[in-house]
ZAMARZA-388805 format. One record per residue (C-alpha): x, y, z; residue number from 1; chain. Coordinates in steps of 0.001 Angstrom, whole numbers, plus 500000, padded with zeros to 6 digits. Example, Ala and Ser with C-alpha at 12.3 -4.5 7.8 and 13.67 -1.06 7.14 Angstrom:
<recs>
REC;xx;yy;zz;k;c
REC;512300;495500;507800;1;A .
REC;513670;498940;507140;2;A .
</recs>
This chain:
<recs>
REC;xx;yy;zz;k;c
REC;727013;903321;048214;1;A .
REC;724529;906153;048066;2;A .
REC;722755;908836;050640;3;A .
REC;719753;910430;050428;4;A .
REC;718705;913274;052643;5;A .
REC;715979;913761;055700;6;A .
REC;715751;915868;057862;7;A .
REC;718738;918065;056346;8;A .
REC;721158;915321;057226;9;A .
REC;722858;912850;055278;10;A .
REC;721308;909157;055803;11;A .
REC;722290;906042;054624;12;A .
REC;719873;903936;052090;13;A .
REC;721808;900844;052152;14;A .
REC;724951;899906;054297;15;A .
REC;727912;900788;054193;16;A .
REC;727402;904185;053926;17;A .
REC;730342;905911;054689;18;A .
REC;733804;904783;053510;19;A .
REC;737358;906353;053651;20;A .
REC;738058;907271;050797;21;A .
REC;741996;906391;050906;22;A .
REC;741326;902634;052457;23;A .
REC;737738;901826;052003;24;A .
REC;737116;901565;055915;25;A .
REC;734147;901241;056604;26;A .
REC;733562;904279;058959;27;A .
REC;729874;904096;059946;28;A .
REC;730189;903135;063784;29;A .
REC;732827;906042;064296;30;A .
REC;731749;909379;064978;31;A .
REC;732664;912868;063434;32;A .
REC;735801;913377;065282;33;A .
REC;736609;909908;065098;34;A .
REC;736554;909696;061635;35;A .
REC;738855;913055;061176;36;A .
REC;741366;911907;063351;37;A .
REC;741257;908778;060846;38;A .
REC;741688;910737;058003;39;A .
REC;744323;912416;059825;40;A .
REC;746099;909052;060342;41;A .
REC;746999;909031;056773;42;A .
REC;747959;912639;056506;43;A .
REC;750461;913270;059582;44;A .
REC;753627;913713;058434;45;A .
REC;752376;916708;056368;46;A .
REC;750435;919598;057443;47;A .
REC;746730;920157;056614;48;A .
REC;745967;923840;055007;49;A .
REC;744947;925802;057565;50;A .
REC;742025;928752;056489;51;A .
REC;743492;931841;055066;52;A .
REC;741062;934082;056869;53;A .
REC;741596;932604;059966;54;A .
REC;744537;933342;062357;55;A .
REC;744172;930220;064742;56;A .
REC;747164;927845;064536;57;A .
REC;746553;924875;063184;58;A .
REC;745161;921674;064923;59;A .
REC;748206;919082;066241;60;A .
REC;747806;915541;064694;61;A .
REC;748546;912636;067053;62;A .
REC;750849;910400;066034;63;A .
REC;750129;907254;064133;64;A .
REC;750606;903933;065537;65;A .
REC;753108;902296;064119;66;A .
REC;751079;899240;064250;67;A .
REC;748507;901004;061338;68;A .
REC;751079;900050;058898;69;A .
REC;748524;900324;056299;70;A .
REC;747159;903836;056901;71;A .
REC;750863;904867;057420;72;A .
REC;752505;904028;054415;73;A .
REC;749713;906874;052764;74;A .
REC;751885;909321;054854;75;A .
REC;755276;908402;053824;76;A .
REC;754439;910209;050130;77;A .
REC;751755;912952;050324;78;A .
REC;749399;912419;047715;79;A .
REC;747164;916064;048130;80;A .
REC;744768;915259;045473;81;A .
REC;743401;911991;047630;82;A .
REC;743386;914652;050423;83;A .
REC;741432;916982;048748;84;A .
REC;738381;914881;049867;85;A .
REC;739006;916282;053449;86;A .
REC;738159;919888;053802;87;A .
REC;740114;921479;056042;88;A .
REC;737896;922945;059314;89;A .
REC;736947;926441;058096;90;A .
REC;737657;926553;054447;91;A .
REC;734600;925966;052725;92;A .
REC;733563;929513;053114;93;A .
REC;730973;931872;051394;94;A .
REC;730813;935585;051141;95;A .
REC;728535;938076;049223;96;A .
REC;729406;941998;048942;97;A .
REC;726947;943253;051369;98;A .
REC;728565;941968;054274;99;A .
REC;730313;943654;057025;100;A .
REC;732770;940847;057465;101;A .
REC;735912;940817;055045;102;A .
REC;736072;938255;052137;103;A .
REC;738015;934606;052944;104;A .
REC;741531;935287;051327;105;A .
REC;740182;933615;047932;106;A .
REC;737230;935860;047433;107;A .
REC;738491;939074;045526;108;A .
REC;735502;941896;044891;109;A .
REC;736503;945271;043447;110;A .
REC;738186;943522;040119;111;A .
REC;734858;945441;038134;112;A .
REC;735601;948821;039171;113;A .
REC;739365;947567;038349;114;A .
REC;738562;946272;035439;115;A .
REC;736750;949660;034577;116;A .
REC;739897;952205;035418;117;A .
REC;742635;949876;033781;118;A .
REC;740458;949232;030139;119;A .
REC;739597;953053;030341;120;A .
REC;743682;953849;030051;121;A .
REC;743898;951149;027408;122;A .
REC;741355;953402;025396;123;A .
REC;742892;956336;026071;124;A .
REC;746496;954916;024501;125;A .
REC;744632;953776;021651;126;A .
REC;744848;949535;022591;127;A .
REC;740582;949110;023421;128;A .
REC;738077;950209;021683;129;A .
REC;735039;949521;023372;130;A .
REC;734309;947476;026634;131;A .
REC;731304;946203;028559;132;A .
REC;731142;945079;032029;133;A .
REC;728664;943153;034048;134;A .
REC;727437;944111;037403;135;A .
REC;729842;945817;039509;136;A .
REC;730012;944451;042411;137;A .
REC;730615;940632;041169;138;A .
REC;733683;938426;043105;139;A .
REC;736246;936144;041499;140;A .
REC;736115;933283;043850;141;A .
REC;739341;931022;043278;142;A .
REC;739720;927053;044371;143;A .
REC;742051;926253;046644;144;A .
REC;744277;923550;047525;145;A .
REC;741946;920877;048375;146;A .
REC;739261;921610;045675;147;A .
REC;741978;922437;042994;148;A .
REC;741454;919414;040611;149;A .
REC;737540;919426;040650;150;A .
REC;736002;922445;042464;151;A .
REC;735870;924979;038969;152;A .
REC;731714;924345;038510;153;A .
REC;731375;924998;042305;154;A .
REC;733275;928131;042278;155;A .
REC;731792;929253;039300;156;A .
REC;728145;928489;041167;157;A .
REC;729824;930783;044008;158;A .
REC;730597;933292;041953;159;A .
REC;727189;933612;040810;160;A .
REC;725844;933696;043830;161;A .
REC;727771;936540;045120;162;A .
REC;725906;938539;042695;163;A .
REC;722350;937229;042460;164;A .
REC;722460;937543;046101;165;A .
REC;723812;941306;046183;166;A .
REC;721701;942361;042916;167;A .
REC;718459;944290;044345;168;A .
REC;716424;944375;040702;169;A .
REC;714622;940770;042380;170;A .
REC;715557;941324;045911;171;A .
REC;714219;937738;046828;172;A .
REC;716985;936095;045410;173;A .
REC;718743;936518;048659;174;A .
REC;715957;934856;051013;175;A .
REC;715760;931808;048275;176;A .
REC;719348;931443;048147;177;A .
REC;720365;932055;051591;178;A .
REC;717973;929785;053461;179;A .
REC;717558;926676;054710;180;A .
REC;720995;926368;053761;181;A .
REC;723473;929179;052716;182;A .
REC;725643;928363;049296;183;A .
REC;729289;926786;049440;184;A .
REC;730974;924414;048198;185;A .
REC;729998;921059;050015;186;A .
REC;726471;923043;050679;187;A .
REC;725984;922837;046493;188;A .
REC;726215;918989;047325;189;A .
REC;723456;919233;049697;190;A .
REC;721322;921260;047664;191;A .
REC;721581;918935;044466;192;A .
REC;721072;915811;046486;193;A .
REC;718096;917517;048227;194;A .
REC;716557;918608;044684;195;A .
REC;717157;915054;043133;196;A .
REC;714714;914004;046547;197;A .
REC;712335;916226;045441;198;A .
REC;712123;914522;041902;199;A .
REC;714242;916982;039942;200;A .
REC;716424;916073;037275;201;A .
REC;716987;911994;037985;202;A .
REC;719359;911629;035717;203;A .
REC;722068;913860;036618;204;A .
REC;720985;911945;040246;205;A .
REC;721971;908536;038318;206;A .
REC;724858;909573;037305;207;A .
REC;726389;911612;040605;208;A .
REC;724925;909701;043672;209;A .
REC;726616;909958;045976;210;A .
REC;728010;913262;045877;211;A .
REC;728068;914456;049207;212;A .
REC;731419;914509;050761;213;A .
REC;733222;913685;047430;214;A .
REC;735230;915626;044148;215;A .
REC;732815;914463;041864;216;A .
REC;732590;917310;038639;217;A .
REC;729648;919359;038142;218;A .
REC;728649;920960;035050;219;A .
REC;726540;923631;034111;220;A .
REC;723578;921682;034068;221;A .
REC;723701;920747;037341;222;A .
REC;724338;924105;038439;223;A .
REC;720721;925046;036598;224;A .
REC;719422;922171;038907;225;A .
REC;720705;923660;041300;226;A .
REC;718978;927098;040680;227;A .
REC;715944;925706;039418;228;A .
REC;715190;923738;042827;229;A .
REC;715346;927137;044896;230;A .
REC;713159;928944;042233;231;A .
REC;715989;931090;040955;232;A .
REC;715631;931306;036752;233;A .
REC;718420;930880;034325;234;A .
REC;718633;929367;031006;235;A .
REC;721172;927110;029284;236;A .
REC;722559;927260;025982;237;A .
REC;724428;924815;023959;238;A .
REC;726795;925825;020962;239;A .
REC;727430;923253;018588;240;A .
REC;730320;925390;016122;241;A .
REC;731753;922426;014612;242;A .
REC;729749;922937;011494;243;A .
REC;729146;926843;011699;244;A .
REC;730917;929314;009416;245;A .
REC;731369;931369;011940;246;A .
REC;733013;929230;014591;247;A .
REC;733858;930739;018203;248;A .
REC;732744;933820;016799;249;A .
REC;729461;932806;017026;250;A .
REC;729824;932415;021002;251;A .
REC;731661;935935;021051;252;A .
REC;729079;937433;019215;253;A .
REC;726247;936081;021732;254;A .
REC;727665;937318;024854;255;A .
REC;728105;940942;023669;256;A .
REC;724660;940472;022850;257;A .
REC;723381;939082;026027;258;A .
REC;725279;942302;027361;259;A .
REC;723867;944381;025155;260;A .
REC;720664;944444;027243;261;A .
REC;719937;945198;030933;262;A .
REC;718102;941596;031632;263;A .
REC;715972;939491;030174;264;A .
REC;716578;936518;027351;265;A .
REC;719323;937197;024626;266;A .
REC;717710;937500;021081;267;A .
REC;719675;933960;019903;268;A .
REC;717577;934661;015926;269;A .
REC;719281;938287;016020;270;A .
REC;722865;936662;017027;271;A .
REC;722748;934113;013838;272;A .
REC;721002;936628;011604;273;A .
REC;723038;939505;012492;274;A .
REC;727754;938488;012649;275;A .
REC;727901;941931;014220;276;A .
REC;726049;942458;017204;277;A .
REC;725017;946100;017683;278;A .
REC;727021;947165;020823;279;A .
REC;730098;946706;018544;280;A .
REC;730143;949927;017069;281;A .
REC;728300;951931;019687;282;A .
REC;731491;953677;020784;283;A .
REC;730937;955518;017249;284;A .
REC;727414;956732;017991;285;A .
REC;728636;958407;021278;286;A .
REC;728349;955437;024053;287;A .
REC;731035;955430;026343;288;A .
REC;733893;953691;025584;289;A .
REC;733651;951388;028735;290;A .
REC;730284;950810;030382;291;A .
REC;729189;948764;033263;292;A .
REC;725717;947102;033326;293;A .
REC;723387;945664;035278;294;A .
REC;723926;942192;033548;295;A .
REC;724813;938922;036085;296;A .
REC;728003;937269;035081;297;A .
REC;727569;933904;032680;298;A .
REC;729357;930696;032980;299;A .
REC;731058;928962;030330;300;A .
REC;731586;925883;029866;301;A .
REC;733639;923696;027657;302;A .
REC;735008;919945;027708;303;A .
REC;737493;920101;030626;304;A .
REC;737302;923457;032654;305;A .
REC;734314;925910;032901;306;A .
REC;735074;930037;033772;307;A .
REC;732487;932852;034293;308;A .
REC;732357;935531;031440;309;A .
REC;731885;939145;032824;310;A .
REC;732172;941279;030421;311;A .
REC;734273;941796;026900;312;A .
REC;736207;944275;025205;313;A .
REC;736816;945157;021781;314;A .
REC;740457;945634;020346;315;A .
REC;741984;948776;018599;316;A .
REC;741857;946133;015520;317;A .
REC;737744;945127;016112;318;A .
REC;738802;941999;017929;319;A .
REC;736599;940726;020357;320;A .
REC;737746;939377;024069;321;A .
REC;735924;938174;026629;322;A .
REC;736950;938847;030055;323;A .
REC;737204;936386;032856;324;A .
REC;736904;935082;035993;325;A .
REC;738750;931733;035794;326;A .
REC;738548;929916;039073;327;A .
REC;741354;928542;038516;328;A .
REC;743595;931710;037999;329;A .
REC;744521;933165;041437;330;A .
REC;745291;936624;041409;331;A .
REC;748888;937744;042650;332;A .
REC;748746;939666;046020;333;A .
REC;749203;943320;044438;334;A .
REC;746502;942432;042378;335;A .
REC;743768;940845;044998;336;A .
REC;745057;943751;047343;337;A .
REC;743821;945913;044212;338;A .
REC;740733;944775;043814;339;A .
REC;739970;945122;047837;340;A .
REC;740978;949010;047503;341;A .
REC;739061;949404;045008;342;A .
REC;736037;947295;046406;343;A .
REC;736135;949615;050028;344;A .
REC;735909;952932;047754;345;A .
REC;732506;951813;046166;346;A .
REC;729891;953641;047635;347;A .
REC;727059;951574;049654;348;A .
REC;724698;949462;048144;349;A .
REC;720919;951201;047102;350;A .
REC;718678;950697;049703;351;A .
REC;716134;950287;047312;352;A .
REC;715733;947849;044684;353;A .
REC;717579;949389;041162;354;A .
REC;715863;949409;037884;355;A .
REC;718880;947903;035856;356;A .
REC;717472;950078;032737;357;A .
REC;719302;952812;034385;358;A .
REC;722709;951136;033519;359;A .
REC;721839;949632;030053;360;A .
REC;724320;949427;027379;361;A .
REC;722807;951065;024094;362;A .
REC;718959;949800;024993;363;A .
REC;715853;951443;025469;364;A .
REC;713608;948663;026085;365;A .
REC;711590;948805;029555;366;A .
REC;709698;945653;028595;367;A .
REC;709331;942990;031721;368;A .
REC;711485;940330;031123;369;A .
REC;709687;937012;030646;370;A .
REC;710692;934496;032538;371;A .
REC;712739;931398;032283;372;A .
REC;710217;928855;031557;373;A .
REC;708649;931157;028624;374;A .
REC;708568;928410;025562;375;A .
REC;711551;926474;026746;376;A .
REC;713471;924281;024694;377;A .
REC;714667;920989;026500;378;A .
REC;717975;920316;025697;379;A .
REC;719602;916818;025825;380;A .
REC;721862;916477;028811;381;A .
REC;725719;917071;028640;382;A .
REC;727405;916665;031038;383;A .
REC;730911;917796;029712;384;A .
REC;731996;918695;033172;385;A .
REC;731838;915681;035142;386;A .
REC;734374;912882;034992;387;A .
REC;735245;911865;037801;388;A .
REC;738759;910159;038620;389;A .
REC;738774;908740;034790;390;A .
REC;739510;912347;033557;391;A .
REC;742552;912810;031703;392;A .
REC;743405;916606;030435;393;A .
REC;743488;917217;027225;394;A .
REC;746887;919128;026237;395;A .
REC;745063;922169;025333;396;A .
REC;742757;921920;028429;397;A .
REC;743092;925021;030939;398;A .
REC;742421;922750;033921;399;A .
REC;745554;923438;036062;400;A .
REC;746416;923094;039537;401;A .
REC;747886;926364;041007;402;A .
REC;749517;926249;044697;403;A .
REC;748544;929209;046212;404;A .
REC;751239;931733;046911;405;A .
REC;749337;933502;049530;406;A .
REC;750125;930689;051943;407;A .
REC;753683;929419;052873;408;A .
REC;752466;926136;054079;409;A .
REC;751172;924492;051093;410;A .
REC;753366;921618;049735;411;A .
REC;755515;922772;047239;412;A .
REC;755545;926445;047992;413;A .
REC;758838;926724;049418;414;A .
REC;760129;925820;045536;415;A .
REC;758345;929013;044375;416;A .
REC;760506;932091;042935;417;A .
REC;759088;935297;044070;418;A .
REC;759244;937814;040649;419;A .
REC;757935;941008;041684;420;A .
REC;757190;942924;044769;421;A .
REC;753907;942573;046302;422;A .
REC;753931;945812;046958;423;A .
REC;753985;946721;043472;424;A .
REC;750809;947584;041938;425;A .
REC;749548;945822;038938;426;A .
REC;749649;947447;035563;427;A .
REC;747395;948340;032969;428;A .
REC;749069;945251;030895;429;A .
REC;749035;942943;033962;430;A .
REC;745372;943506;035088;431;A .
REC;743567;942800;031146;432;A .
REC;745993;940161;030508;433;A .
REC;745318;938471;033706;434;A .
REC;741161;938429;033048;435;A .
REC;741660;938355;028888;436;A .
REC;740130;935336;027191;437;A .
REC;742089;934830;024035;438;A .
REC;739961;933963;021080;439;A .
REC;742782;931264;019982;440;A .
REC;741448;929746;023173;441;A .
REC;738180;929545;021830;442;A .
REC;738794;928028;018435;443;A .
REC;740568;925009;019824;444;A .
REC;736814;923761;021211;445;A .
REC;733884;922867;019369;446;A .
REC;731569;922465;021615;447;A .
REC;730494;925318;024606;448;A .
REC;727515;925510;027374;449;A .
REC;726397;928952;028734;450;A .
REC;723957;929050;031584;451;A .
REC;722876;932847;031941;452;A .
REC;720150;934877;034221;453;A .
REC;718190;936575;033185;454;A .
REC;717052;938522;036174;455;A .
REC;712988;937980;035553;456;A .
REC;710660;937101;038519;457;A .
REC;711283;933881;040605;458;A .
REC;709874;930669;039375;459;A .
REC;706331;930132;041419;460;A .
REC;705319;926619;042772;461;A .
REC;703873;925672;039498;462;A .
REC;707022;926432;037227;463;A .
REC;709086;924660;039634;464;A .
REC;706591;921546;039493;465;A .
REC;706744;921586;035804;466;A .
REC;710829;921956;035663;467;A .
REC;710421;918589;038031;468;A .
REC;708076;916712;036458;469;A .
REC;709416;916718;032776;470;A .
REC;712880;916825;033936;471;A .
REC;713506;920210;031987;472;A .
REC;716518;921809;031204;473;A .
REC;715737;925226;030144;474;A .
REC;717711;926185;027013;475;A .
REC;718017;926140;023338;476;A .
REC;720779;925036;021216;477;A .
REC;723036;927051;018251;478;A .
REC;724672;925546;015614;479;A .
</recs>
């Protein structure tokens, strides 16, 4: 079974083309509403999620015949993560900070600024001694319910998006991103099946088609696909630490490099040269203790989850953390109400593009940053990410499924103890622990992908022609 796309639709190569995915119907005859109530068949003695941002009731089911005995006996024991191939109507959302409507319910902006006022008091008791932040107006965008066991390389796609779109240093981001169709989650689908059409990367196309409509894993390459297609730059790099000295501190010390610097490519020959990175000890030489850049969030990949690194702070005893935006961590209510409080006492975007050497951390440089196809190095693919439904966690993995609390109707919530008010606001404690990356973490894996932005000009016909034809992945690897 595979599609292709025309048109902007979904078209079959080769009958069938569209199956149910709990019975293997064969569905192409039926239309669109047919085939939800038939999904809805095997669903109806428990309720389907209805969108958090939305205050319409949810749609009634009709009853299954009792003659289906086959479709019925899928109801008699909910199974959610064969449901999670059905997104509910309105879920599949996407929001960016410059809008006037409010965020869906698992889109939290603000958590910067948060971040900001909460590792400010931990330097002032003595517990941080140095932070950096990316760009302030980035948005932890959580999975939900029906995305919960696959969606973390889509979410982490969203949550880059939310900036690159909002960012004004290349203010065409937005028009490349946004149009002919806007980012989400099943939209990401769309877009990589409508890049592998246009010739780009055919082996990640081997491997994934079809991926429209299902929970197959992405990774970070195929995020860069992604990208690449709609002309947006970014750059891959693969650490190999299982025969460095240094081990994950060789990661650490690349990201507070890449944040060292207001845009542009990180200096990977400084990183291995140089175990300290020169932000480390800025806060001696007079920087402020916690600063806020102009740098995009990264995203980070390892062998069974991936997370977006925005920022990382340095402890009273010189340890480094980064600082997180796991997709799979959703915030408790006091703190997601936080972050919106904090988000709607920002002041309004520039209305003119911002020079982001006006926010760099400990840099001078005003050099144009080259862009992303400057001397690549193709990488071999790796496609740690994607394993469809022959994945099994490892014990130390930090794939989990979380039921979120912020809806009453979600199987399994009524077993949840409630431990604090959510009133309460979040402490200092709370808020770092909540986006802290512990190092431990990062010794248990040997093997990490960062895909990063630098922020340089958007790719022209030409580099986008040459990323297709050679089937490029834009990187380098560390080891």
């Amino acid at each position: 079974m595979s599609y292709t796309l025309g048109g902007g639709h979904i078209e079959p190569n080769s009958p069938p083309t569209f199956q149910c995915q709990f019975c293997s119907t064969n569905l192409d005859q039926l239309s669109v509403h047919q085939r939800e109530q038939h999904y809805e068949k095997h669903l109806n003695d428990k309720p389907i999620a209805s969108s958090s941002s939305s205050k319409k009731p949810a749609d009634k089911r009709p009853p299954v015949d009792s003659k289906d005995s086959k479709d019925s006996k899928f109801s008699k024991k909910f199974n959610w993560k064969d449901w999670m191939v059905h997104v509910p109507k309105g879920q599949d959302k996407f929001w960016y900070p410059a809008q006037t409507l409010p965020p869906p319910q698992n889109f939290t902006p603000g958590l910067i600024p948060l971040l900001k006022t909460h590792l400010n008091k931990s330097h002032a008791g003595g517990n941080t001694r140095r932070a950096v932040l990316c760009h302030d107006r980035a948005v932890l965008v959580t999975r939900e319910i029906w995305d919960a066991s696959w969606g973390c390389g889509y979410r982490n796609f969203l949550m880059a998006c939310t900036s690159l779109m909002d960012q004004q240093f290349q203010p065409m981001y937005f028009p490349l991103l946004d149009d002919p169709i806007a980012p989400s989650v099943r939209n990401l689908q769309l877009w990589l099946e409508s890049a592998w059409k246009e010739g780009f990367d055919p082996e990640g196309a081997r491997q994934l088609r079809p991926l429209v409509g299902s929970k197959k894993w992405i990774g970070t390459s195929d995020v860069q696909v992604a990208f690449t297609s709609r002309g947006i730059p970014s750059k891959l790099v693969d650490f190999d630490l299982k025969t460095n000295s240094r081990g994950a501190a060789l990661l650490t010390d690349w990201v507070v490099e890449y944040f060292s610097e207001p845009h542009g490519m990180v200096d990977t020959r400084s990183v291995i040269k140089n175990p300290q990175p020169k932000t480390i000890n800025d806060a001696l030489r007079g920087a402020s203790p916690v600063t806020v850049t102009s740098r995009m969030p990264l995203i980070l990949q390892h062998q069974g989850h991936s997370r977006t690194i925005v920022g990382y702070e340095v402890s009273k005893t010189g340890l480094v953390n980064l600082l997180e935006f796991d997709p799979s961590k959703i915030p408790k209510k006091s703190l997601h109400q936080a972050g919106l409080d904090a988000f709607s006492s920002m002041p309004p975007r520039h209305s003119t593009p911002l020079d982001p050497t006006t926010n760099a951390v400990a840099s001078t440089s005003t050099k144009r940053p080259a862009t992303a196809m400057s001397n690549p190095l193709p990488l071999k693919r790796s496609r740690v990410d994607n394993r469809g439904g022959n994945f099994q966690p490892e014990e130390d993995d930090d794939v989990v499924i979380i039921e979120d609390p912020r809806n009453e109707n979600l199987p399994g919530c009524g077993m949840m103890l409630k431990k604090k008010s959510d009133d309460e606001k979040p402490s200092t404690r709370d808020v770092l622990q909540f986006f802290r990356l512990d190092p431990k973490k990062l010794e248990k894996k040997k093997a990490y992908q960062v895909l990063y932005f630098p922020l340089s000009a958007p790719l022209d016909e030409a580099e986008r022609r040459r990323a297709r034809d050679t089937n490029g992945i834009f990187g380098e690897k560390i080891s």
